[in-house]
C-alpha positions, 0 to 999 in steps of 0.5 A, spaced: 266 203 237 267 197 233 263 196 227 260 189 225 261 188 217 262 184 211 266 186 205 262 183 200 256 188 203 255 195 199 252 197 206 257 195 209 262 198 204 259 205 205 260 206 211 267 204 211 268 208 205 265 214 210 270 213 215 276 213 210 273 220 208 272 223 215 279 220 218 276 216 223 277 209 220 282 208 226 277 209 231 273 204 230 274 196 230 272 193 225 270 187 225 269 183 218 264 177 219 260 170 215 253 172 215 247 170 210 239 172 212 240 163 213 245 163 217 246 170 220 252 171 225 251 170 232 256 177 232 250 180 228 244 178 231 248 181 237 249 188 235 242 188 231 236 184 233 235 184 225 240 180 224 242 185 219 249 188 217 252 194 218 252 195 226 256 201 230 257 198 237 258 205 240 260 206 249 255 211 250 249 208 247 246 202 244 248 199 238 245 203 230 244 199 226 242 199 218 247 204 214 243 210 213 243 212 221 250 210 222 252 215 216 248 220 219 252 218 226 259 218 223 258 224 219 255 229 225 261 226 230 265 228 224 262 235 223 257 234 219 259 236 212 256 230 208 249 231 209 250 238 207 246 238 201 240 237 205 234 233 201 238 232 195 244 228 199 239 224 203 234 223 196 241 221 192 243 216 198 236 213 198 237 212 190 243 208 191 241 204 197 235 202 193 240 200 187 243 196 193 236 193 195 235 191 188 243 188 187 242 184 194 236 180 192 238 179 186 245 175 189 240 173 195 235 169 189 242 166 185 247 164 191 242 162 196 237 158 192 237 152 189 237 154 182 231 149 180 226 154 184 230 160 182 224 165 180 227 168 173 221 174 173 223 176 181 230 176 177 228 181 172 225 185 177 229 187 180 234 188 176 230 193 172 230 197 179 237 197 178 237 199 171 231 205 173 235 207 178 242 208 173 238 211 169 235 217 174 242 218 177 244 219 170 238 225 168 237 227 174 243 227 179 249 229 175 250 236 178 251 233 185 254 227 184 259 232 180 259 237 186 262 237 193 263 230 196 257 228 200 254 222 202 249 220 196 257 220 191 259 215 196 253 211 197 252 212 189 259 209 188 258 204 193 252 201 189 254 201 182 260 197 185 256 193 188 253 191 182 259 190 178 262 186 183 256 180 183 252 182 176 257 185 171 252 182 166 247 187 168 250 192 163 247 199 167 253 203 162 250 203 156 245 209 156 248 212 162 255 214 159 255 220 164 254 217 170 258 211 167 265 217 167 263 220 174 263 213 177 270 211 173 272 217 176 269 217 183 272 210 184 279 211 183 280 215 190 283 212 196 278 211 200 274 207 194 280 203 192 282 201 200 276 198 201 274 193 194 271 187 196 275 181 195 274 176 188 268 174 187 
């Protein structure tokens, strides 16, 4: 298999992070690429005709494509413990893939356009999208996020990772101490520390 990535994504990130939990990093190609919604690599635009990353090239069927099917794909290959908390895995993940969603834009909006038509309220927006999910995982998710390793700790790590890497002035810690511990705590392991994105 050979998975078509970036490191500065969190979607990307997640499922690299999966593969290290799993022990199946060392049967999959990764393939680390440049790509922008502007300029998307042909390598990406090959696996997924959305031009998104990531990608699974697999031997056995087409290529998956967005990071919630090749974690489902990869955890079932591996015995399916991830997803193992039912609806409340998939509604964590889907929390943190939102922050994700949120976060990217945000870098999208700063990084791609010219900053004298940069929208200052899509800005905001989004950045209370993030901050609304922090303070949601932190009232409601703490039990699972403290229990049994499954796919939305990971997706959750990987999102607020993301947000200090490109928007450390977002301040999603204050208010959400409990989360912030648990983060401080989850992103210490092997797998979270092997695959930080480079500086910004």
């Amino acid at each position: 298999m050979r998975l078509t990535y970036s490191q500065a994504s969190p979607f990307a990130r997640k499922v690299v992070v999966l593969l290290h939990e799993t022990g199946q990093l060392d049967e999959v190609e990764i393939q680390d690429v440049t790509t922008t919604p502007l300029s998307p690599s042909p390598d990406v635009k090959a696996s997924n005709p959305l031009a998104k990353i990531p990608a699974l090239e697999r031997n056995d069927g087409p290529a998956l494509y967005d990071s919630r099917v090749i974690c489902a794909y990869l955890d079932d290959r591996a015995g399916g413990r991830l997803y193992s908390g039912g609806w409340d895995s998939m509604v964590l993940e889907a929390t943190a893939d939102g922050i994700m969603d949120a976060a990217v834009l945000m870098s999208y909006e700063k990084r791609l356009r010219p900053e004298e038509i940069q929208w200052d309220s899509w800005l905001e927006a989004q950045q209370g999208k993030v901050l609304g999910g922090c303070a949601a995982l932190n009232a409601r998710w703490m039990s699972q996020l403290q229990g049994p390793l499954d796919i939305g700790q990971i997706a959750v790590a990987c999102a607020l990772a993301y947000v200090d890497f490109r928007h450390p002035d977002t301040n999603w810690r204050q208010g959400n101490e409990a989360l912030a511990d648990w983060f401080a705590g989850f992103e210490s392991r092997p797998a979270m520390q092997a695959t930080k994105p480079p500086a910004a």
